[in-house]
C-alpha positions as CSV (number, residue, x, y, z in Angstrom):
1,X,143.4,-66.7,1.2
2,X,144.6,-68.9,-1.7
3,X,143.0,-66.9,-4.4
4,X,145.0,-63.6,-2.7
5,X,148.1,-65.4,-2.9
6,X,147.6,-67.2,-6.6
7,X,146.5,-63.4,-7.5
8,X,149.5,-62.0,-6.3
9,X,151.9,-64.6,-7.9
10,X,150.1,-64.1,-11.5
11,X,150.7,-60.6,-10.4
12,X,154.5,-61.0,-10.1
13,X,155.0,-63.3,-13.1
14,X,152.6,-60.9,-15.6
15,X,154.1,-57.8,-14.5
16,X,157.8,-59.4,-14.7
17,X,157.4,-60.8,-18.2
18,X,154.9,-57.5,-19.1
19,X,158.2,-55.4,-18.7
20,X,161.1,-57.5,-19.6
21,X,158.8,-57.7,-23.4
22,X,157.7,-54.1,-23.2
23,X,160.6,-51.7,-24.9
24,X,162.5,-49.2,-23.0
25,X,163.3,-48.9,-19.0
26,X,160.4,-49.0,-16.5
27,X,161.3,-48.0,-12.8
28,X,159.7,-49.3,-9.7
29,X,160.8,-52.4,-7.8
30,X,158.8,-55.8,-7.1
31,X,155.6,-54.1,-5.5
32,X,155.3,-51.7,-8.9
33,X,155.6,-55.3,-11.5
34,X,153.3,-57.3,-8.6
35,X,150.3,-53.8,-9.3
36,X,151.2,-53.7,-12.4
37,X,150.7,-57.2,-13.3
38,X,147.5,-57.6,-11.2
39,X,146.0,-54.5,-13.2
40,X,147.4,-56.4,-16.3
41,X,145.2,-59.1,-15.6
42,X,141.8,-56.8,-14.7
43,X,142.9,-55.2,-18.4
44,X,143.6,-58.4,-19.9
45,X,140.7,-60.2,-18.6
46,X,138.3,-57.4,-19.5
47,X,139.6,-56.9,-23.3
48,X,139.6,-61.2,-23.9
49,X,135.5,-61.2,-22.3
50,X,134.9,-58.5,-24.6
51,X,136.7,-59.2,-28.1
52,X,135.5,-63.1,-26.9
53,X,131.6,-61.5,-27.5
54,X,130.9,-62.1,-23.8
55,X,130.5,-58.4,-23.5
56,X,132.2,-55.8,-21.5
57,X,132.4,-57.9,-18.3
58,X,135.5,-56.3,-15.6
59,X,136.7,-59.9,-15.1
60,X,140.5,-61.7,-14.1
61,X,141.1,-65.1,-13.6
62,X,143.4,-65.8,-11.2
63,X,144.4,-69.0,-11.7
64,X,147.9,-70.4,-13.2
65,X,147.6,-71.6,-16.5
66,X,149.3,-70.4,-19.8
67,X,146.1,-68.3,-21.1
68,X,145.7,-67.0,-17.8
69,X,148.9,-65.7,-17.6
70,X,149.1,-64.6,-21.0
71,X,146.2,-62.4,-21.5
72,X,147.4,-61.2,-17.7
73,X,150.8,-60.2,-19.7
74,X,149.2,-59.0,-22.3
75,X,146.8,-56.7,-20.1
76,X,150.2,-56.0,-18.1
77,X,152.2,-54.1,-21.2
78,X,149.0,-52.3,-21.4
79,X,148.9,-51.1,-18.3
80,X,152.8,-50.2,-18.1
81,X,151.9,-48.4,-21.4
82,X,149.4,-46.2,-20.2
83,X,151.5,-45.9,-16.7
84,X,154.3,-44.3,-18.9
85,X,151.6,-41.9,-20.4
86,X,150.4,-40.9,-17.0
87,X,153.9,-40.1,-15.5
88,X,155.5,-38.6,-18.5
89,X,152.7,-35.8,-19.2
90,X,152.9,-34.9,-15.2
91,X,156.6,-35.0,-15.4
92,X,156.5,-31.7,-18.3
């Protein structure tokens, strides 16, 4: 139960700092930066385990530290990057 709710406020402070850094407008409301963060962090997680020589390794960690929440943000312009890919190529 804890982890859920630690999950979902890394998810809400990743995906809120992911798009206030990431250039241009973004749509969606508090549920699209909570996702978006929380994939951030998958993303995030996954690249640091594998650039760290661990391996590719699908790993997050949920809790609240700095690095944590950094390589979540990190992970989180990511994931609003390939987001705007995905939605502008359907959108022609």
């Amino acid at each position: 139960m804890w982890n859920l709710i630690a999950w979902a406020i890394l998810g809400i402070i990743a995906g809120a700092i992911g798009k206030a850094i990431y250039p241009g407008t973004q749509g969606g409301g508090i549920l699209a930066t909570m996702v978006l963060g929380i994939v951030g962090a998958f993303i995030g997680g996954t690249l640091f385990s594998f650039l760290g020589g661990g391996g590719l390794n699908i790993a997050a960690s949920a809790a609240l530290s700095i690095p944590s929440i950094a390589v979540a943000v990190v992970g989180a312009m990511i994931a609003i990057f390939l987001w705007g890919l995905i939605t502008r190529s359907s959108s022609v």
